[in-house]
N, C-alpha and C positions, 0 to 999 in steps of 0.2 A: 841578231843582225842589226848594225845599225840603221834610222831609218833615214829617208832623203832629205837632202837638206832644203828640195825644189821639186816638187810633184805634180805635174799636170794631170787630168784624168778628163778625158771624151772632151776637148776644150773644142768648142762649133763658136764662130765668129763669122758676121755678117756686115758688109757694108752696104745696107739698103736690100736690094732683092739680090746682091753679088754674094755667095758665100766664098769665104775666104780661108777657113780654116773647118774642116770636117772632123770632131770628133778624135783630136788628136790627144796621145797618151805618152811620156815621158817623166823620167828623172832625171836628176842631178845630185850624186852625191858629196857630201864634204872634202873638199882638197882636189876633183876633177877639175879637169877643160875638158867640157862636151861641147861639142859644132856642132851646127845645125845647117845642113848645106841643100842647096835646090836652084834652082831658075828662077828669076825674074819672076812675081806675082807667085810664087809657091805657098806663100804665108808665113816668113821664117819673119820680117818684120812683123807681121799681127800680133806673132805667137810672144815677141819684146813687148809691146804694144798693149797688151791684154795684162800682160804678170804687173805693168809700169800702171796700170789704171788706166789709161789713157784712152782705149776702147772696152765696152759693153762687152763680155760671151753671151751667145744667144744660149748657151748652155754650158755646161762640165762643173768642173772643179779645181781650182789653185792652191796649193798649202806651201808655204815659207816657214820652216824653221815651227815646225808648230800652231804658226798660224793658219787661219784659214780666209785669203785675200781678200773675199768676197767683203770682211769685213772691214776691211783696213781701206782709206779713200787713197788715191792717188799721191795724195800729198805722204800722208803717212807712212807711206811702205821704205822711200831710203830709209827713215828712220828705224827699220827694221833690217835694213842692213840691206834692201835689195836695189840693187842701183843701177841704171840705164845709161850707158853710154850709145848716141842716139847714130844712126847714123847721117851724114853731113855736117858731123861736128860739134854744132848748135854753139857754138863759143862767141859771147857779145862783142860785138865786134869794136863798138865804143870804150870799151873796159879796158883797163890795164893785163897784162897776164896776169900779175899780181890777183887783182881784183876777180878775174875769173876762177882764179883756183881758191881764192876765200868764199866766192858763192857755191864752191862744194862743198864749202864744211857748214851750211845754216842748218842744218839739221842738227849737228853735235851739240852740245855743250860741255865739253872737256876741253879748254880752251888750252891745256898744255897740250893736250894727247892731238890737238891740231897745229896745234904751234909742233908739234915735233913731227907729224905727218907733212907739214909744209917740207921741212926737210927734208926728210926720205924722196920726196916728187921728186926738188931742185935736185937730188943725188942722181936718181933713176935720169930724167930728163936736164942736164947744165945747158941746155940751150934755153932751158924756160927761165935758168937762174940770171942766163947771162942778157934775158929782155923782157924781167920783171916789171920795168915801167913801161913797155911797150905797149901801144892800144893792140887788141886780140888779132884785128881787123887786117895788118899789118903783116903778119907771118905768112909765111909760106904754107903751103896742105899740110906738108907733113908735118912741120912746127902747130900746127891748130889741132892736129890730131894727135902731138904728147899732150898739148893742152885739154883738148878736150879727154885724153886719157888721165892726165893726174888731175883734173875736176872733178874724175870719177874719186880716183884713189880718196880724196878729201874728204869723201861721204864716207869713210872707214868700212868699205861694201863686205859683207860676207860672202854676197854671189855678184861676181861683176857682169853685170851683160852687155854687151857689145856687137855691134850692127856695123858691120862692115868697117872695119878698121884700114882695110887695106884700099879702098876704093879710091880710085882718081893717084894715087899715090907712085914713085918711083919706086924700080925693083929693089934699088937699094936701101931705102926707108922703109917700106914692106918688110923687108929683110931686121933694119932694128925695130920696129914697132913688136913683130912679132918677138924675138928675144928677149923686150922685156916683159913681154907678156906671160913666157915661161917664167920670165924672172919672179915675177908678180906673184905667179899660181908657187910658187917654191917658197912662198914667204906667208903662204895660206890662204889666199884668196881663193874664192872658188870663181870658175870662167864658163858662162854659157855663150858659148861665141857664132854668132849668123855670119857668116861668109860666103860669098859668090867665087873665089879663090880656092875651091877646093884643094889644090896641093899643100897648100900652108895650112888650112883647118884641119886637115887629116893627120899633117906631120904634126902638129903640137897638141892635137887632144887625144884622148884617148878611147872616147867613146863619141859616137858620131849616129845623127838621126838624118833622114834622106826625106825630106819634104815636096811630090809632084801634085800641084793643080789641088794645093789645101791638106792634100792627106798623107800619112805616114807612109812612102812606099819601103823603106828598109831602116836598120837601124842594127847595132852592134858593137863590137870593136872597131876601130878606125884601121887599124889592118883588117879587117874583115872586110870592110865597106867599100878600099881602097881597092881591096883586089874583085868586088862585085863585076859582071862584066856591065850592069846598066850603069854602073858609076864614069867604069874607066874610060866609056864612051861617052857619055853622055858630057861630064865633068871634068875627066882629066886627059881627053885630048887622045886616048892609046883605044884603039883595036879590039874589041871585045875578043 
């Protein structure tokens, strides 16, 4: 059996005396979109948060492709292919779009294979082609957040992770963010995606973990999860 490409095991994270993540256990395998869905404060950013270096575990285990996190500093892990797309965008706002989507590729050095990834982005997203010398600062949400989505792409990520993509954003841009998101996963990327949007994490992944107050309360197929009665009430609006 092949083994995960993204393995958490008892991951406990602590802000000060707050615990924020108890002892949580998941995968991800090569060529999935796994969601990660819960309420406000569940821990579904920590658990980004934690894999990116960015915060301590007070405990567990991380393993990327072989590796094992604990060794690798925060700087080093996109260059292992595992890459944070944060949520609120985080795109400089003084920068060119141009300029923001070359600070996705500092990690590479295959200076074709980013010259040819610039392309695929401007394909996927022609609005970023058509205000390449734009300051970042300037666009709209949902223009900041192709941005900040092919800033991801340029790190050449093997697991994309992604915090709320859909936040603040209109139904109809929701609507294309997510599609190429499928797009994305169909061209090999792998997608561990945190969403407070439950109907859209559910319809485009396939395997879904259910995050209440730090801990793991369910997890499964995304059909599985969708038809739970604590989900449909809690998350998706419908009548247990």
């Amino acid at each position: 059996m092949q083994d995960p490409l993204l393995k958490i095991e008892g991951l406990s994270v602590s802000y000060g005396a707050v615990g924020a993540l108890d002892g949580l256990s998941l995968h991800v395998m090569r060529g999935e979109i796994v969601c990660l869905i819960g309420a406000n404060g569940a821990g579904k950013t920590t658990c980004l948060r934690a894999l990116s270096g960015l915060v301590e575990p007070r405990q567990g285990q991380m393993s990327f492709d072989g590796h094992d996190l604990a060794r690798a500093a925060a700087h080093e892990r996109p260059g292992l292919g595992l890459v944070h797309c944060p949520e609120g965008r985080g795109v400089v706002p003084d920068m060119t779009v141009l300029e923001n989507l070359e600070l996705g590729a500092w990690v590479r050095s295959d200076k074709e294979g980013a010259a040819k990834d610039l392309e695929r982005v401007k394909g996927l997203f022609p609005r970023l082609a058509d205000r390449a010398r734009q300051k970042a600062g300037t666009l709209s949400g949902g223009e900041q957040q192709m941005l900040a989505l092919g800033r991801a792409l340029m790190a050449a990520p093997k697991l994309l992770m992604l915090d709320e993509p859909s936040l603040g954003l209109a139904p109809q841009v929701v609507e294309d963010i997510f599609g190429t998101l499928t797009g994305i996963n169909r061209q090999g990327v792998t997608v561990l995606l945190v969403e407070q949007n439950a109907h859209q994490a559910l319809a485009v992944s396939g395997r879904a973990y259910v995050l209440e107050s730090g801990r793991l309360l369910l997890h499964g197929s995304s059909a599985q999860v969708a038809a739970d009665a604590r989900v449909r009430q809690a998350y998706l609006g419908v009548d247990a």
